[in-house]
C-alpha positions as CSV (number, residue, x, y, z in Angstrom):
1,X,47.4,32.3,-28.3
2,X,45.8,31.7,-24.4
3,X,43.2,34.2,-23.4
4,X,42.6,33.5,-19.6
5,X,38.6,33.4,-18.4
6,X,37.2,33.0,-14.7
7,X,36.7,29.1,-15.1
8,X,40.2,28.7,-16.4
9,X,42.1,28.9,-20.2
10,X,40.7,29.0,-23.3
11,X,42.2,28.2,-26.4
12,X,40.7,30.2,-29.3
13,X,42.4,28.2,-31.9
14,X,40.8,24.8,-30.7
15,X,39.0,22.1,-32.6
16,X,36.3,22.5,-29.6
17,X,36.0,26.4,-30.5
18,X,35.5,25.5,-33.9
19,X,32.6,23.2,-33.0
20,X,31.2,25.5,-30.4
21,X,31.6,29.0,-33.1
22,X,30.1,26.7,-35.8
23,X,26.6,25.5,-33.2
24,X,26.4,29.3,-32.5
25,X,26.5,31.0,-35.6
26,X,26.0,28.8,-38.4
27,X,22.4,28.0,-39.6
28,X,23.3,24.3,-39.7
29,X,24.4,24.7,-36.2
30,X,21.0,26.3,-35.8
31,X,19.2,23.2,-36.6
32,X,21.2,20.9,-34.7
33,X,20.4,22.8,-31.8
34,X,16.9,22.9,-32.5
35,X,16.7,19.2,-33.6
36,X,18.2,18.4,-29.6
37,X,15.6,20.4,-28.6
38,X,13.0,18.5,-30.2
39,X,14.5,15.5,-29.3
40,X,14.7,16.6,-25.6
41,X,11.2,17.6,-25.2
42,X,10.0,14.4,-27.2
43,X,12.1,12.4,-25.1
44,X,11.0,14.0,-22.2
45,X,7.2,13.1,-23.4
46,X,7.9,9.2,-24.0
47,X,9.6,9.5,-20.1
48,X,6.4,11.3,-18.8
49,X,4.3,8.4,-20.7
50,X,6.1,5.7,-19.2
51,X,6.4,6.8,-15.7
52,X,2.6,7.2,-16.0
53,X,1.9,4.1,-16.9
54,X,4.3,2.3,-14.5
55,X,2.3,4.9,-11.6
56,X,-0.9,3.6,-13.1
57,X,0.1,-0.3,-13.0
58,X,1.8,0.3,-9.8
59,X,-1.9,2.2,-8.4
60,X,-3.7,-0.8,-9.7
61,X,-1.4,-3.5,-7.6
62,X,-2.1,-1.2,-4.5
63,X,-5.7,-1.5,-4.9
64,X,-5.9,-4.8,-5.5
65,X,-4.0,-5.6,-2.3
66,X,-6.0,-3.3,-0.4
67,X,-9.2,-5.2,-1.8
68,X,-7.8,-8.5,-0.9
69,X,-6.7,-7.2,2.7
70,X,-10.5,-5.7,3.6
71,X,-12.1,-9.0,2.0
72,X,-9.2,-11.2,4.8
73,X,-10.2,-8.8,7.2
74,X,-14.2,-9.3,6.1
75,X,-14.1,-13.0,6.6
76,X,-11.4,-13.1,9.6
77,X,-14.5,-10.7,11.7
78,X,-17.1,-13.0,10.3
79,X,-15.2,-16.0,11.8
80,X,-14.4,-14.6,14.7
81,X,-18.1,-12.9,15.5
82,X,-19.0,-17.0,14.7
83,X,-16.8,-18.1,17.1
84,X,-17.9,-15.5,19.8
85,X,-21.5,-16.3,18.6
86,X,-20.6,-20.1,19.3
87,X,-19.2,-19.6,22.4
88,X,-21.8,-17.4,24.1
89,X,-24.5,-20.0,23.5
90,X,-22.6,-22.4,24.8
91,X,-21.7,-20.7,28.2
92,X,-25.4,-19.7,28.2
93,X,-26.3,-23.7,28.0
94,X,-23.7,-24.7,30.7
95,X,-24.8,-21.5,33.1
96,X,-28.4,-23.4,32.4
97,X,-27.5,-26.3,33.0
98,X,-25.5,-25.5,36.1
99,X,-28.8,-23.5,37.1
100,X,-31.2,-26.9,36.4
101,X,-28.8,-28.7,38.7
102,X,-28.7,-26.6,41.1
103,X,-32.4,-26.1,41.6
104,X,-32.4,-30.2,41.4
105,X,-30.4,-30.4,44.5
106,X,-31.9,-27.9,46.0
107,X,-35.5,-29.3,45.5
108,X,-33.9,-32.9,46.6
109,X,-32.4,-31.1,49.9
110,X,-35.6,-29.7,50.9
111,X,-37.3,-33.4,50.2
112,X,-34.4,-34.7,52.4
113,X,-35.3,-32.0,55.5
114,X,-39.2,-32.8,54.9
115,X,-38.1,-36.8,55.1
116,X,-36.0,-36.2,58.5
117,X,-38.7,-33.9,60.0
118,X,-41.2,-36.3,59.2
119,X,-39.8,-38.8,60.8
């Protein structure tokens, strides 16, 4: 015998009908359900547990690159604030020493104009 539902046949008589009348009303059936409940939640739990840990180990790798990248960054500015550092004193010693020269030739220009006035 066919009894017609809204998702399509149904066969009454069925080995499937049998199962699914047998986890709906018997008290074994009962328990079965109830023991894949348990099992779902604790399986659930152990997933929860794992995906913490991998979040946790994954958190951990983050940080560490991020420490490694702000002590790079650390000694790439100390290097380069050295390297500006080096490089200011040593413009400030050729400006001097441009400015020594100068005054030099000035000073031996004016000696020059006293010698040809002199003479």
């Amino acid at each position: 015998m066919k009894a017609t539902t809204a998702a399509g046949y149904f066969w009454p008589d069925s080995p499937l009908a049998a199962v699914v009348g047998y986890l709906i009303n018997s008290d074994k059936g009962r328990q079965v359900r109830t023991e894949a409940a348990t099992k779902v939640v604790e399986y659930g739990g152990q997933a929860r547990e794992f995906a913490q840990e991998k979040v946790a180990t994954v958190a951990s790798t983050v940080s560490s690159i991020i420490e490694k990248g702000k002590a790079y960054a650390s000694e790439v500015s100390t290097k380069l604030q050295d390297r500006i550092k080096s490089s200011s004193e040593n413009a400030q010693d050729v400006v001097e020493g441009a400015e020594t020269a100068f005054q030099q030739g000035a000073t031996k220009a004016k000696n020059h104009l006293q010698e040809i006035s002199a003479s």
